[in-house]
C-alpha positions as CSV (number, residue, x, y, z in Angstrom):
1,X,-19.4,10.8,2.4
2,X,-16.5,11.5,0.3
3,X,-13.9,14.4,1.1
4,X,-11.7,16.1,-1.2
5,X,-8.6,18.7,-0.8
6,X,-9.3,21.2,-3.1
7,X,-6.1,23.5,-4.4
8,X,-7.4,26.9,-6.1
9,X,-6.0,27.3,-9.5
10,X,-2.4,28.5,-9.3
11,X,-2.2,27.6,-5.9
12,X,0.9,25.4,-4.8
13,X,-0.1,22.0,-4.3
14,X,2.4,19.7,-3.1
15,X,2.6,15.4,-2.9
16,X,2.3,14.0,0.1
17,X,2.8,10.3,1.6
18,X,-0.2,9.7,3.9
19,X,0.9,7.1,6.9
20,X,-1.7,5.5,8.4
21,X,-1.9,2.6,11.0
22,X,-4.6,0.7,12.8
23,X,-5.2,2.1,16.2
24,X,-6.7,-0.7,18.2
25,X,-3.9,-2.8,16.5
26,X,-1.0,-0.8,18.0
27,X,-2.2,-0.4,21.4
28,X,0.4,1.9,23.3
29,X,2.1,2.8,19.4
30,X,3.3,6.2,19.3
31,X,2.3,8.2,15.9
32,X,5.4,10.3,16.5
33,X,8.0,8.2,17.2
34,X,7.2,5.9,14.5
35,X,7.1,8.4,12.2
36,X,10.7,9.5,13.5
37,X,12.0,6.0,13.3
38,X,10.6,6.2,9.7
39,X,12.9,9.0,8.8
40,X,16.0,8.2,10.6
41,X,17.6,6.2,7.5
42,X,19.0,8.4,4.9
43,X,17.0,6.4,1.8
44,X,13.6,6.7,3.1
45,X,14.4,10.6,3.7
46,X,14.7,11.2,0.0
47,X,11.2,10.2,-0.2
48,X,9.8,12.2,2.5
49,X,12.1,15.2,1.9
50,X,11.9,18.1,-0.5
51,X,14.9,19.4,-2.4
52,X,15.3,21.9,0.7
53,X,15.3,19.4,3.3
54,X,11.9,20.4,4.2
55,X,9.6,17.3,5.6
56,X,6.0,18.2,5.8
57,X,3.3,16.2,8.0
58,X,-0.3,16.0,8.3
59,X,-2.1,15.0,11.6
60,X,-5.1,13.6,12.4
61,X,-6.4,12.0,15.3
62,X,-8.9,9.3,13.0
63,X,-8.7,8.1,9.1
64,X,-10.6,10.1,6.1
65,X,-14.3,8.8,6.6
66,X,-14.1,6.7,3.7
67,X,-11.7,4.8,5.7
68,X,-13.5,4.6,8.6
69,X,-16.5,3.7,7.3
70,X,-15.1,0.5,6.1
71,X,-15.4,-2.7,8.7
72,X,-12.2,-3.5,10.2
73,X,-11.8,-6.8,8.4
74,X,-11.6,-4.8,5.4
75,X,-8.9,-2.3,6.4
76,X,-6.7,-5.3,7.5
77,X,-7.2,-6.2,4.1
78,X,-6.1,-3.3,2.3
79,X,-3.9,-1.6,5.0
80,X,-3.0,-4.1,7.4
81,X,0.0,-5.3,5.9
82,X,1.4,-1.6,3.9
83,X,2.4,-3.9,0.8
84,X,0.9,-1.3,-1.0
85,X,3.2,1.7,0.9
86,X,6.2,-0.8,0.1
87,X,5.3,-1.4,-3.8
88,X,4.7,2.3,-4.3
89,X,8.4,3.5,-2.1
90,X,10.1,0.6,-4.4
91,X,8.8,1.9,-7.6
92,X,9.9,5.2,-6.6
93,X,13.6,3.3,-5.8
94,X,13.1,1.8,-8.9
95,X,12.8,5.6,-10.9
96,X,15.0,7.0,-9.6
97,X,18.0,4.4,-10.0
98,X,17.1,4.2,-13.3
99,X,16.4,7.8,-14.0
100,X,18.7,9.6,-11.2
101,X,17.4,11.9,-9.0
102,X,13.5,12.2,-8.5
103,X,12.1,16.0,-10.0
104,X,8.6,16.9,-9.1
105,X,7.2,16.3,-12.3
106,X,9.1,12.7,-12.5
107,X,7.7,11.9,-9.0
108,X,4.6,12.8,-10.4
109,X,5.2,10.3,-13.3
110,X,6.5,7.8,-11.3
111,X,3.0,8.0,-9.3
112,X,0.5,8.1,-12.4
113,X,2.6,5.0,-13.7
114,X,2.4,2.8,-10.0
115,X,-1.3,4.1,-10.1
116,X,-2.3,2.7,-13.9
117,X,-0.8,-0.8,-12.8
């Protein structure tokens, strides 16, 4: 089973970063507070933050099905150590001190460009 957001044409659609972390992994972890610990530190707010100051978040208490349907050797795989989280927020670093501030339609670059590699 697949599952899609679908945006009705000239709708606003915004980008999002999805965190996501193992449950039976971090027994007693707190969604919340790591999420807060997340955005404490000034750098990773300018990803998370639109120009506004706005910080939008999305909860939910399992993954997408996809995700869950997958054993849990393979999410350690591909989730369990976020290098993926860490290349995409460093090519993002990487824009914008080459290009200055990020734009929507540069972030949006920036992401079809870490997604072609």
């Amino acid at each position: 089973m697949h599952c899609y957001e679908v945006i009705p044409e000239g709708a606003v659609c915004k980008l999002y970063f999805d965190l996501e972390f193992h449950k039976p992994s971090n027994n007693g972890a707190d969604g919340e507070t790591m999420v807060s610990s997340l955005i404490q530190d000034e750098e990773d707010q300018a990803y998370l933050m639109d120009d506004t100051g706005n910080i939008e978040l999305s909860q939910t208490p399992n993954q997408a099905p996809e995700s869950t349907a997958c054993p849990e050797e393979a999410m350690a795989d591909v989730w369990g150590d976020g290098q993926d989280d860490r290349d995409y927020l460093e090519s993002l670093d990487d824009f914008e001190q080459n290009n200055g501030d990020i734009s929507d339609q540069l972030l949006l670059k920036c992401m079809a460009d870490f997604e072609s590699h």
